[in-house]
C-alpha positions in Angstrom: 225.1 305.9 19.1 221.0 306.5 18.0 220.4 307.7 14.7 221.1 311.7 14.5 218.8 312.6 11.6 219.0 316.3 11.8 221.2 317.2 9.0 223.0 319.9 10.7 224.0 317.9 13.4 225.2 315.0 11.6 227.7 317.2 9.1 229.1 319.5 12.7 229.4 315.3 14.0 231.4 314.4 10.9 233.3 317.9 10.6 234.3 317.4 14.3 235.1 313.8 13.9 237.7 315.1 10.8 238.8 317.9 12.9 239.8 315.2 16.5 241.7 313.1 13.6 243.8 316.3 12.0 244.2 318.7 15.5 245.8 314.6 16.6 247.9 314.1 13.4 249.3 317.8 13.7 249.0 319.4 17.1 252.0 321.7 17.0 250.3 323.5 13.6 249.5 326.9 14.6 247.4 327.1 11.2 245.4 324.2 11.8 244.4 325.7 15.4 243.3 328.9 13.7 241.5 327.0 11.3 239.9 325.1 13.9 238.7 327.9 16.1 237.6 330.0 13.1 235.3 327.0 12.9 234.0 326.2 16.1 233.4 329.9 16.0 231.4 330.0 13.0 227.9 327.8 14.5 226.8 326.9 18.5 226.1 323.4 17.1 230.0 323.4 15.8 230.9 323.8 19.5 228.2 321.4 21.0 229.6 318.5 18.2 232.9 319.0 19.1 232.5 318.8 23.1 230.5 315.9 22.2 233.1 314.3 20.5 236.0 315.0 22.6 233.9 313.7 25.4 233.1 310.1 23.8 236.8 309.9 22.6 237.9 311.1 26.1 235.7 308.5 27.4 237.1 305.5 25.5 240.7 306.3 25.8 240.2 306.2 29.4 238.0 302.7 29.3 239.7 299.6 28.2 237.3 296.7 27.1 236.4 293.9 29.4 237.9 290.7 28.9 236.1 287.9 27.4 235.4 286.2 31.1 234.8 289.4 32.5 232.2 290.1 29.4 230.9 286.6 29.7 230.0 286.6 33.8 228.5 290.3 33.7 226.3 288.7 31.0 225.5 285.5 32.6 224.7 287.5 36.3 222.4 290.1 34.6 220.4 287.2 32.7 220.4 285.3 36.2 219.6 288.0 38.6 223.0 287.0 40.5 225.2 289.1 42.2 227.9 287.7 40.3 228.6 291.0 38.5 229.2 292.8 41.5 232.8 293.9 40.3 231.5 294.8 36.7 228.5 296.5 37.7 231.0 299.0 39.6 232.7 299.5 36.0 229.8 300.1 34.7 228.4 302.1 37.8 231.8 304.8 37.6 231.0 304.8 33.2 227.6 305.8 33.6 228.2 308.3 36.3 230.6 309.8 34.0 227.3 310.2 31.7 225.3 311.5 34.3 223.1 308.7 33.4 220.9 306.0 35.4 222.4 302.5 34.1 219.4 300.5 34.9 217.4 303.0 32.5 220.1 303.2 30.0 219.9 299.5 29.6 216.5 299.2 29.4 216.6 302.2 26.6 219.1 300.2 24.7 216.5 297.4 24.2 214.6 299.5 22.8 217.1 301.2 20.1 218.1 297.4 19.8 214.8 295.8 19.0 213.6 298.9 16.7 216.3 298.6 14.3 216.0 295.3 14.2 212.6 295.6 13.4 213.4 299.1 11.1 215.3 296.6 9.1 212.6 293.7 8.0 209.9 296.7 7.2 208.6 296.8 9.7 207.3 300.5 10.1 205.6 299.8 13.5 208.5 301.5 15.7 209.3 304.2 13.8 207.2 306.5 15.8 209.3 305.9 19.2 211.0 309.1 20.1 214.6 308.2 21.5 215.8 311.7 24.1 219.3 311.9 25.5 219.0 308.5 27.4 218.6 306.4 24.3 222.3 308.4 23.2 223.7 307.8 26.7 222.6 304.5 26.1 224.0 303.5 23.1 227.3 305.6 24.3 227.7 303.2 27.5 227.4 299.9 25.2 230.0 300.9 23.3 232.1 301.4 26.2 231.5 298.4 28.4 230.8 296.1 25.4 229.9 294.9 22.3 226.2 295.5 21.6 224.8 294.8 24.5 221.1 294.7 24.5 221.4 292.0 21.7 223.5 289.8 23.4 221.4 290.4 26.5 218.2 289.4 24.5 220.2 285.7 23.3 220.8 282.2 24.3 224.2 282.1 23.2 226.9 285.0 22.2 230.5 285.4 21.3 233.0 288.1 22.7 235.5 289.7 20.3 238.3 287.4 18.9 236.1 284.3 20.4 234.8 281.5 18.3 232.5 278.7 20.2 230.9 275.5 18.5 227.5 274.8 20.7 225.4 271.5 20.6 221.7 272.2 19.7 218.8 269.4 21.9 218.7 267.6 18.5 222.3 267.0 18.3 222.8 269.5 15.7 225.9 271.8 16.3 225.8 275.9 15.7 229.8 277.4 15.4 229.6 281.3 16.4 232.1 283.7 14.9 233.2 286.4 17.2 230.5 289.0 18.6 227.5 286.9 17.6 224.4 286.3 18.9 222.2 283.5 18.2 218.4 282.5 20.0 217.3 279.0 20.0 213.5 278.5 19.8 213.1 274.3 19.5 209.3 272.6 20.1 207.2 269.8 19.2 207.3 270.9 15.7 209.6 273.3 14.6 213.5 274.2 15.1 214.1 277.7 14.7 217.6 279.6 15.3 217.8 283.3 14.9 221.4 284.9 14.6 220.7 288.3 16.0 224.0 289.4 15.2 227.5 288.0 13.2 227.8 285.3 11.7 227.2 281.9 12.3 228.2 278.1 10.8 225.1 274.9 11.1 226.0 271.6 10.6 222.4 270.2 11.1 221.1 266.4 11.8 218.4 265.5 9.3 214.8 265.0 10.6 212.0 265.2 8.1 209.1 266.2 10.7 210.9 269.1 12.1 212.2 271.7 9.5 215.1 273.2 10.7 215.2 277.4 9.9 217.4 280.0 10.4 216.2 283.5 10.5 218.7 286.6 9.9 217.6 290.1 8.8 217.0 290.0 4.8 217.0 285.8 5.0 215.0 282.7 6.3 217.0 279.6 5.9 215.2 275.8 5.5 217.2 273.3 6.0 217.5 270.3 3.4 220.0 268.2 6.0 223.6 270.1 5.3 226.1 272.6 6.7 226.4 276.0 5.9 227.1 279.3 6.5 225.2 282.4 7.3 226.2 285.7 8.5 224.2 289.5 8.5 225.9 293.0 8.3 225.2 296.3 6.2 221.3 295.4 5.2 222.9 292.2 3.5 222.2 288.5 4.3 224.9 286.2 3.6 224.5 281.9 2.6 227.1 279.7 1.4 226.5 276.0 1.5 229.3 273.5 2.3 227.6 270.3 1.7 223.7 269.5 1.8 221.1 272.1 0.1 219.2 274.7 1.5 216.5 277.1 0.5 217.1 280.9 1.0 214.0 282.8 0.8 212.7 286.5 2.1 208.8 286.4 1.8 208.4 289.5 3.9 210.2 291.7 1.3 209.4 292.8 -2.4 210.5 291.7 -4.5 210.4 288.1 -2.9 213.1 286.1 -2.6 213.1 282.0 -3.0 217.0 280.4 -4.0 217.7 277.1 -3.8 221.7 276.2 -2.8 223.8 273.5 -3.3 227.3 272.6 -2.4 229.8 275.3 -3.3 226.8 278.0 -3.5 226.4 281.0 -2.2 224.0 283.7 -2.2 223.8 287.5 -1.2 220.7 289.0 -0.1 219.9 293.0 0.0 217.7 294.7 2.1 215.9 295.9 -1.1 215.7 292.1 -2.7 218.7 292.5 -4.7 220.0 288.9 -5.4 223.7 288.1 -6.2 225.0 284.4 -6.3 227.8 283.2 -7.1 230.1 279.8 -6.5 232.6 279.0 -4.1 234.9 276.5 -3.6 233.2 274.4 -0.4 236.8 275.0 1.5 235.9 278.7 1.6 232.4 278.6 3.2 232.9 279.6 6.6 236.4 280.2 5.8 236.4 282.7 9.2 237.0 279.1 11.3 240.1 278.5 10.0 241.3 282.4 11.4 240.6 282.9 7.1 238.8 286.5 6.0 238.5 285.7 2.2 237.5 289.0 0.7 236.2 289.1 -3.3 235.3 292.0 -5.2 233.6 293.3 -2.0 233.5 297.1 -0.6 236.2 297.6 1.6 233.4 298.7 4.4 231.7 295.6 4.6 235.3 293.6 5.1 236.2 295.9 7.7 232.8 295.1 9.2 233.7 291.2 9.6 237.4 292.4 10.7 235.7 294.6 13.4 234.4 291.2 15.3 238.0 290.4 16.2 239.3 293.6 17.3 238.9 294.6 20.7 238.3 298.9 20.0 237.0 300.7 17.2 237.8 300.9 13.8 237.2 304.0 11.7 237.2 304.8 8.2 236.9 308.4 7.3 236.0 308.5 3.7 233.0 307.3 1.7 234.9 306.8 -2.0 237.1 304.7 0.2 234.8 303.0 2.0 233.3 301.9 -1.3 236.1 300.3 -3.2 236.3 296.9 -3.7 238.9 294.4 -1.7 239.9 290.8 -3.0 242.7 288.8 -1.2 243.2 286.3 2.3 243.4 287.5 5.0 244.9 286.5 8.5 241.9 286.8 11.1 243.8 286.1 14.3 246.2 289.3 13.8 243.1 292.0 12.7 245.7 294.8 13.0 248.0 293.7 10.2 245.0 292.6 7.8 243.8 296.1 8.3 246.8 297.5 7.1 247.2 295.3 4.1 243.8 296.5 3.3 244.7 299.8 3.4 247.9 299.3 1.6 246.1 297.6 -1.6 244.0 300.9 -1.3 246.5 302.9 -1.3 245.4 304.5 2.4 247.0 304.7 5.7 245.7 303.4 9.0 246.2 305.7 12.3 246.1 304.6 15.9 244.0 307.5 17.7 244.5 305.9 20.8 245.4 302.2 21.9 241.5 300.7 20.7 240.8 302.8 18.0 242.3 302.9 14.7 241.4 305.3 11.6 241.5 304.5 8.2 242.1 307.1 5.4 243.7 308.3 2.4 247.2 308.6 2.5 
């Protein structure tokens, strides 16, 4: 959903978020239903967060996801024109009317809460005075619904659904393997070969030619290529590169303080939004470790693993507290069964994970 920045809005969201997960856990309390009302009582904007909630959790109980052929055709017929999404437009039709929203607008909307974040997130202070109404929520509300992030994948040349890995063959016989729910958008000319991964993560295996630099452009990161393969992948303000063979030089000359890394073999590199730099080696096996179904997880915040777990889920996944969020996760993890990873996860953390409703699971202290 668009960013709430009104404080008192985004603690009743949170507080009713809490309250949907214990009135779920406990529904026969009379205690905790006196509780509740006491507080819904206590502010309007108590009340308006909760129906708000309730509505959106309502909502997604009652839509499952598309499959990945369905996902893929509703894509392809929007970027076309075709009228091969007749059957998914009516899905998306009945969702929006639930919204009391126009879909064409609410599409249109979500470029824009797309394409300013994006920019939000290079520096770019330029599209921070657009002012985002109910549509831009609705908007965000209906991706969520009918599929992962939308207006990105709209805006690329090749995407991934959840669970989906595909390996694509670049004009210049290079070859680009997507991780699930990634975007990529290929921009080749006379003089320059240029990839952006818009969202995910992505592995390059790239044919050497000396008069046409190959780049890769994620959020915090540009990429030149040296002739190699290698991995890249973007999530939580941080840009991620780990070399398997070749060299490559990581640099962020639109940030301060700059950035310029050169990797080799068994390298890899973390890069924050703010400059932080953290590098560190890696056995060459492990880069891109992801194709192999692998989520290798070191001494990194249990957030940001969830993140990458997220891609091959097909629903939500929740965690309710920040402390927990925040500690660290190391082990191997098995990507094509997301559900038991999670809950190994947990377990190490000593937390519990809850299944709200068939796509949506919570995680939280035990």
């Amino acid at each position: 959903m668009a960013e709430i920045t009104d404080p008192v809005q985004k603690q009743a969201g949170k507080a009713a978020t809490e309250w949907l997960i214990r009135l779920q856990e406990d529904p026969e309390n009379p205690e905790l239903q006196a509780q509740f009302a006491d507080w819904c009582a206590e502010d309007p904007a108590h009340l308006d967060a909760w129906n708000a909630t309730q509505k959106t959790a309502d909502l997604m109980a009652k839509a499952e996801p598309s499959g990945t052929a369905d996902w893929q055709q509703f894509l392809e017929a929007r970027r076309e024109g075709s009228d091969k999404g007749d059957a998914d437009g009516q899905q998306n039709d009945a969702v929006a009317a639930l919204l009391n929203i126009d879909y064409e607008k609410a599409v249109a909307e979500g470029k824009v809460i797309s394409a300013q974040t994006r920019f939000q997130k290079r520096g770019n202070m330029s599209w921070r005075g657009i002012g985002l109404g109910g549509v831009a929520v609705a908007a965000s509300l209906l991706a969520a619904i009918i599929g992962p992030d939308i207006a990105t994948h709209m805006q690329a040349d090749h995407v991934t659904a959840t669970g989906e890995m595909r390996t694509i063959t670049l004009s210049d016989n290079s070859t680009v393997t997507l991780a699930p729910e990634s975007a990529i958008t290929v921009h080749f000319d006379g003089a320059t070969r240029f990839v952006e991964l818009l969202d995910g993560e992505a592995f390059f295996d790239v044919t050497p030619d000396p008069q046409k630099p190959f780049r890769v452009g994620a959020d915090q990161v540009m990429v030149t290529v040296l002739g190699t393969g290698f991995d890249v992948s973007e999530g939580n303000a941080v840009s991620m590169v780990g070399v398997e063979h070749g060299r490559v030089q990581v640099e962020n000359a639109a940030n301060v303080p700059a950035v310029f890394e050169i990797l080799e073999a068994g390298q890899n590199v973390r890069v924050g939004q703010d400059g932080t730099v953290i590098r560190h080696p890696s056995p060459t096996s492990q880069i891109g470790a992801w194709r192999k179904n692998q989520l290798i997880a070191q001494d990194q915040p249990l957030s940001e693993v969830v993140d990458q777990l997220r891609r091959y889920f097909i629903g939500t996944i929740l965690i309710t507290d920040e402390v927990l969020a925040a500690q660290t996760v190391t082990g191997v993890y098995r990507l094509d069964d997301p559900v038991s990873a999670l809950r190994g996860m947990a377990r190490a953390q000593k937390a519990t994970v809850r299944e709200i409703t068939p796509w949506v699971l919570v995680v939280s202290k035990s």
